[in-house]
C-alpha positions as CSV (number, residue, x, y, z in Angstrom):
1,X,82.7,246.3,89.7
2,X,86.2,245.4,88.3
3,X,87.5,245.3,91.7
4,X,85.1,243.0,92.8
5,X,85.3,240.0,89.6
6,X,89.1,240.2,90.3
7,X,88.9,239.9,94.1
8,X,85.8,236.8,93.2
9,X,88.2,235.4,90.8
10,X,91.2,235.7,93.4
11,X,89.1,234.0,95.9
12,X,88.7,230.8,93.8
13,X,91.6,230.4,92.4
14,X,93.2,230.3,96.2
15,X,90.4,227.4,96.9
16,X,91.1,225.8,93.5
17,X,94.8,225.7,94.5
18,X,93.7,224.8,98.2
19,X,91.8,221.8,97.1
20,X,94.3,220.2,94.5
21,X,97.3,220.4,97.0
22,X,94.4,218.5,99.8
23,X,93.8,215.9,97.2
24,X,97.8,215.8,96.2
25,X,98.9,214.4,99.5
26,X,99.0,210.7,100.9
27,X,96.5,209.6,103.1
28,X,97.3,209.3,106.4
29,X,98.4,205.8,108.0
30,X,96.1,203.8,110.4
31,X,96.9,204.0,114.1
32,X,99.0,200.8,115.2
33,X,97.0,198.9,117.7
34,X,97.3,199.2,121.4
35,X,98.4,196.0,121.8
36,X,100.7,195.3,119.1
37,X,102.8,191.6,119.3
38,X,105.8,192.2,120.5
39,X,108.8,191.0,118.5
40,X,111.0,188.5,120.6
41,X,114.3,189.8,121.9
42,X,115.8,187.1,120.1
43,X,114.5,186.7,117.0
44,X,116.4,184.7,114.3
45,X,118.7,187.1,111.9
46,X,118.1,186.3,108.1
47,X,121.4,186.0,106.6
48,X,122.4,188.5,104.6
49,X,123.1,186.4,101.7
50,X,120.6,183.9,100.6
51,X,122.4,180.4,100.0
52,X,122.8,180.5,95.8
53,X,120.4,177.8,95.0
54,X,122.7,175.2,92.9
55,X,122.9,175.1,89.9
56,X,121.0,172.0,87.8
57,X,123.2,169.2,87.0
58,X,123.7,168.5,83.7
59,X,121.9,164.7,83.2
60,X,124.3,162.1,82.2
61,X,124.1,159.4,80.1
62,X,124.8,156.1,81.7
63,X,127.9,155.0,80.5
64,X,127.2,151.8,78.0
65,X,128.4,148.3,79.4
66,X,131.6,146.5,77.3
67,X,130.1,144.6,74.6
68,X,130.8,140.8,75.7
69,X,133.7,139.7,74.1
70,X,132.8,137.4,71.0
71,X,134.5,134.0,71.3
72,X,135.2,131.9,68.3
73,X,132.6,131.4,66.1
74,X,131.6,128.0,67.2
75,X,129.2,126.5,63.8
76,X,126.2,125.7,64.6
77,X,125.1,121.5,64.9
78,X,123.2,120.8,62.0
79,X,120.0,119.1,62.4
80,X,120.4,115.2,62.1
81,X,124.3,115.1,61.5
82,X,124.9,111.3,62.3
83,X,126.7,110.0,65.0
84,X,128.0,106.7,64.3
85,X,128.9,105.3,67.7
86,X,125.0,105.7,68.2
87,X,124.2,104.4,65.0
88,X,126.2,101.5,65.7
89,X,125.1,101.0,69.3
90,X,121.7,100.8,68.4
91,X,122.8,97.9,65.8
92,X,124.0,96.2,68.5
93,X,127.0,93.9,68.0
94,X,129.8,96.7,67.4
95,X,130.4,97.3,70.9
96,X,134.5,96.7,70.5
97,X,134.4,98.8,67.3
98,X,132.8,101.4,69.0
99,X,134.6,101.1,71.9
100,X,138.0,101.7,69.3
101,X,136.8,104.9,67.8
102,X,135.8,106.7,71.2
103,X,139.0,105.8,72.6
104,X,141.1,106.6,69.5
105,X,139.2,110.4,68.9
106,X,138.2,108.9,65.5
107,X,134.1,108.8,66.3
108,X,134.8,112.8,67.2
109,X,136.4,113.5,64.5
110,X,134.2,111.6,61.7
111,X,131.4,113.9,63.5
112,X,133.2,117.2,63.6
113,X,133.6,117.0,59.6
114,X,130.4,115.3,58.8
115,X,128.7,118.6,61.0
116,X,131.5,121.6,59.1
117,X,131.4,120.3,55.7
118,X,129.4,118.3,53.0
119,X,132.5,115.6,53.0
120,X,130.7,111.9,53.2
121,X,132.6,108.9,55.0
122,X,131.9,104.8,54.1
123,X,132.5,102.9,57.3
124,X,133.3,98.9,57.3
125,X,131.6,98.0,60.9
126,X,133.5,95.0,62.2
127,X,131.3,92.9,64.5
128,X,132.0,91.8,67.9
129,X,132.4,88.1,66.4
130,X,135.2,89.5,64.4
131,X,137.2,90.2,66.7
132,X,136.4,87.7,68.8
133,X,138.3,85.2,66.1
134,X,141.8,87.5,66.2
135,X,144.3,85.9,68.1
136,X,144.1,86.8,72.4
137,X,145.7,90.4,73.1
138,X,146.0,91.4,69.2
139,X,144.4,94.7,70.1
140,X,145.8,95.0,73.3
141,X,149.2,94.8,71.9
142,X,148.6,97.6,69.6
143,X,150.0,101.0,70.1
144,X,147.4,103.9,70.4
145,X,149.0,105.2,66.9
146,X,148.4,101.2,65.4
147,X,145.0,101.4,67.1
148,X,144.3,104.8,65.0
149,X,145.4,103.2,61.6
150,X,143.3,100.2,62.4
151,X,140.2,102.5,62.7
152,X,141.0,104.7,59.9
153,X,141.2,101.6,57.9
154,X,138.3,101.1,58.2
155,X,136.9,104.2,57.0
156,X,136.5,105.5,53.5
157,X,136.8,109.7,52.8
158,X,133.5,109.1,50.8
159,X,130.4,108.2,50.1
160,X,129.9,104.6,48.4
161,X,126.8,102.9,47.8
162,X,125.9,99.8,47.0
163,X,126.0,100.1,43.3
164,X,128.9,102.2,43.1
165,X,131.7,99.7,44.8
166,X,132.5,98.8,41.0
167,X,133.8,102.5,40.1
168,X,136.2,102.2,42.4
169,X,139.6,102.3,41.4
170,X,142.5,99.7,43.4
171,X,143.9,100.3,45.4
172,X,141.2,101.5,47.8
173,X,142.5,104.9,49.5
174,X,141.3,104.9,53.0
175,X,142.0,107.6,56.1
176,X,145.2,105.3,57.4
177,X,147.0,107.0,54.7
178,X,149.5,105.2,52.1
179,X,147.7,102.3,49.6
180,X,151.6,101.4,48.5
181,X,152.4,97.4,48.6
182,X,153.2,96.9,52.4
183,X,151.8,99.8,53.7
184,X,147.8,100.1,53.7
185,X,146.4,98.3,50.1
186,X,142.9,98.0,50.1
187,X,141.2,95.9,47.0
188,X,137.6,96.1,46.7
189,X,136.0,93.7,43.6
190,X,132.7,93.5,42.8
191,X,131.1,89.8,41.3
192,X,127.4,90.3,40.7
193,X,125.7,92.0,43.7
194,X,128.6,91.1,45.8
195,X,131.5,93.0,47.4
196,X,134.7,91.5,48.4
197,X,137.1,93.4,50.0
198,X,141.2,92.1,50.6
199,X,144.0,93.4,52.8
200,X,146.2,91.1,51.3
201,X,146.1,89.8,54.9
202,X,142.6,89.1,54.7
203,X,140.1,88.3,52.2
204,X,136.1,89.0,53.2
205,X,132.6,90.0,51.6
206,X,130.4,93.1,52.9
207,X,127.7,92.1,54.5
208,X,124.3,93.9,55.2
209,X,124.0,98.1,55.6
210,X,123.8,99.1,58.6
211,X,123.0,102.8,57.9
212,X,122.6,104.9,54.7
213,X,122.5,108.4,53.5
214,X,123.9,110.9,51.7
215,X,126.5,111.8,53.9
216,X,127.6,108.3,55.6
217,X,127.1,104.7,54.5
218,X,128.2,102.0,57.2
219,X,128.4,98.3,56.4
220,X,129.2,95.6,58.2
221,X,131.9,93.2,57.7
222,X,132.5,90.2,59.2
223,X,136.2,90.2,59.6
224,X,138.4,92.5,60.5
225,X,140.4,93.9,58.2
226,X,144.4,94.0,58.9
227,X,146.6,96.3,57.4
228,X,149.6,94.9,56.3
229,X,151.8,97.6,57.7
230,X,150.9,96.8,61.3
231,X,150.4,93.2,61.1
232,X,153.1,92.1,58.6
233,X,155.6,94.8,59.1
234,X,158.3,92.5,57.3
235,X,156.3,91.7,54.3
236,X,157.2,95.4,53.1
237,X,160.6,94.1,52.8
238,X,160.5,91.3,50.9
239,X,161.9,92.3,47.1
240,X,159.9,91.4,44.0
241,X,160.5,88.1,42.8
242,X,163.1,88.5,40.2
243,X,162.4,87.1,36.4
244,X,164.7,83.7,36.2
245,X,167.9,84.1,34.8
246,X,170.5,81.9,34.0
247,X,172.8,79.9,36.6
248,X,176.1,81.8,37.7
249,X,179.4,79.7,38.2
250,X,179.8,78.8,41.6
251,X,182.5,81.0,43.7
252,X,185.6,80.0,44.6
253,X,184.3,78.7,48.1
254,X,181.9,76.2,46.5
255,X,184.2,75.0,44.1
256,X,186.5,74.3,46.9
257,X,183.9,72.1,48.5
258,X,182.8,70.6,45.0
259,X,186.2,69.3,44.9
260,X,186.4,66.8,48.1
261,X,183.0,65.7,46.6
262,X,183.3,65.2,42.7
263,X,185.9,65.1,40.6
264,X,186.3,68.7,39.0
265,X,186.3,69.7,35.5
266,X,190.2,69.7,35.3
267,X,190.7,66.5,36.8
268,X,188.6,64.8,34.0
269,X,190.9,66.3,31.6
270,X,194.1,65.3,33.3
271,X,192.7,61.7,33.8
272,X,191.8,61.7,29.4
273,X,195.3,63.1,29.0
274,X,196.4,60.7,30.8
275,X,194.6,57.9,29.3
276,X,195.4,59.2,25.9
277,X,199.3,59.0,26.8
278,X,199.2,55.9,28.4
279,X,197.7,54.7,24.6
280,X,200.5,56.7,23.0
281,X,203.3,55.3,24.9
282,X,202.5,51.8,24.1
283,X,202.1,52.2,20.6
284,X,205.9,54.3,20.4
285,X,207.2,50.9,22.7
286,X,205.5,48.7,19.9
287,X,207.4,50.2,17.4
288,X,210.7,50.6,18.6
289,X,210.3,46.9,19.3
290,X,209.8,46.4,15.4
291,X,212.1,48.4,14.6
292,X,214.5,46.7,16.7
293,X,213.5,43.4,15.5
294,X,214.4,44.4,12.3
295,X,217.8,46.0,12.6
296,X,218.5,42.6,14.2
297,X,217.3,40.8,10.8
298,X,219.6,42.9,8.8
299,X,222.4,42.5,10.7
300,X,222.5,38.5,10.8
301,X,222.3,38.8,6.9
């Protein structure tokens, strides 16, 4: 009975073993077709080393463009700066003046400071009738430095209204420069509500306003006014009349020539002497003539 659990037990563990090593192996692979594609003789070869994909480049930053170079700081034109060669040309009747400060710089200049600063300017406008009565070719004969200093004659390095022409203090200092006697002098008197203005050279009164504000007054005059320094160069010359003083004897020259003319000084003495000896001489002969007589007398006694 032993014998035969063993020999049972035997039996299954040989089937047990049987059926573990069946299920341990791999299945078996399918059967390649009959008619399987047949690869071509020349089939491409893969390389053996795959092209290294490259790497990612880095993104760069566009390089910034050169800032523009800043040129001078050029100030900005203020909003209604004046410009008095269009003041004046819409006046009408300062077409010569005008044409005098374009082609001396001046009307550039006057609107070059009245746009960079607060400075104010007066302006005496001759009219076209003023110099109309200057002598032919008195401009023309100019130089362009005279032409300048007639302009900036003209002008005034302030503002001066109306009512304020009797603050001023003479002489007037205008943009030619030096007010000395014989150079530029300008004299500006005031009688009521009007203005009279002298050169020395010139005497006028300010006539009617052509423009007005706080920056630039223009006026109109009806003469122009000449600087002495351009027009009278030799007047700046002349010495100050000297107080009177008493009279010098003459020099030796004069007395020379006094003498063929009038008897001199000397000879009036000589001639007195001579008169007084004359008187003399007869009065000594008189008396030797008594005393002679006399001597005779005694004598004859």
């Amino acid at each position: 009975m032993t014998k035969q659990t063993v020999f049972s037990l035997s039996i299954l563990l040989v089937f047990f073993f049987h059926c573990i090593t069946t299920l341990g192996q791999p299945a078996a692979a399918p059967a390649q077709p009959a008619n399987a594609p047949v690869q071509p003789a020349n089939a491409p070869v893969q390389p053996a080393n795959a092209p290294v994909q490259p790497a990612t480049p880095p993104v760069v930053q566009p390089a910034k463009a050169p800032a523009p170079v800043q040129s001078a700081k050029v100030p900005p034109i203020k909003k209604g700066v004046p410009d008095v060669t269009k003041i004046l040309g819409k006046a009408g009747g300062f077409s010569v003046f005008i044409r005098l400060l374009k082609s001396t710089g001046v009307s550039d200049q006057l609107y070059g400071q009245l746009n960079n600063s607060n400075n104010g300017f007066t302006i005496f406008a001759p009219t076209d009738a003023a110099f109309s009565s200057l002598k032919p070719g008195t401009i023309n004969s100019l130089s362009d430095l005279q032409k300048t200093q007639l302009v900036q004659f003209h002008i005034l390095n302030t503002v001066v209204t109306l009512s304020n022409f009797q603050t001023l203090s003479n002489p007037v200092p205008t943009e030619a420069g030096d007010t000395s006697a014989g150079e530029f002098p300008l004299t500006v008197t005031t009688a009521g509500n009007q203005v009279n203005i002298s050169t020395i050279l010139v005497n006028t009164t300010l006539g009617g306003t052509v423009y007005s504000d706080n920056q630039l007054d223009i006026y109109q005059v009806d003469q122009v006014l000449l600087p002495v320094d351009i027009f009278s160069p030799k007047s700046k010359h002349k010495a100050p009349a000297s107080a009177p003083t008493l009279s010098k004897p003459k020099s030796t020259d004069s007395d020379d020539d006094a003498d063929t003319d009038t008897p001199s000084v000397a000879a009036k003495v000589n001639a007195s002497g001579a008169v007084s000896l004359n008187r003399h001489g007869i009065l000594v002969s008189i008396g030797v003539a008594v005393i002679a007589s006399l001597s005779r007398r005694d004598l004859v006694a």
